[in-house]
N, C-alpha and C positions, 0 to 999 in steps of 0.2 A: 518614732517621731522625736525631734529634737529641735532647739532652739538656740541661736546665740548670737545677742543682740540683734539686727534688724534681719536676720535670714533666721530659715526653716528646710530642714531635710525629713523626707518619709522615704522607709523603706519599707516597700512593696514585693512579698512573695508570691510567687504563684504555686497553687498545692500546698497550702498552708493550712487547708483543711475550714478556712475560716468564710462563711458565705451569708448574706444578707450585713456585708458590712458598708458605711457610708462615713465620710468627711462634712462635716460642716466647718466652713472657714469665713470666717467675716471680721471687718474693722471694727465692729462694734460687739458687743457682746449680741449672738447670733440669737434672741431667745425667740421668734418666729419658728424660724425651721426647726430649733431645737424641741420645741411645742409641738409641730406637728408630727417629729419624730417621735416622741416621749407617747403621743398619740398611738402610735402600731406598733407599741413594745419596742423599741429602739431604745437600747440601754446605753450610756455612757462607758466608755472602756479604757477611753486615752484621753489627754489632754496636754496642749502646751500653748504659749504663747510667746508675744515677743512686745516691743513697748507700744504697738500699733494694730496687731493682730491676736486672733486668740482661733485653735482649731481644735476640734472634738472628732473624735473618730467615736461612732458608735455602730452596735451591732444587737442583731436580733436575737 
């Protein structure tokens, strides 16, 4: 995941071995979903943002 200025690029493997993973993306700092995540072991693993957005990738 990356950022620069007002865009965003993810890249996406498949067979990366990696599963129970999710994206939370919101205009505002996401902390709802990110509470209900943090709720079933969902760990923070990535994060970027840009002057408008902020996204978290987390995984179990």
């Amino acid at each position: 995941m990356a950022t620069a200025r007002t865009r965003s690029a993810n890249v996406i493997s498949h067979g990366a071995g990696f599963s129970n993973q999710v994206v939370e993306l919101d205009l505002l700092y996401p902390s709802e979903g990110m509470h209900k995540r943090w709720d079933v072991e969902y760990r923070i693993t990535l994060t970027a943002a840009t002057s408008n957005q902020a996204a978290f990738v987390l995984r179990i």
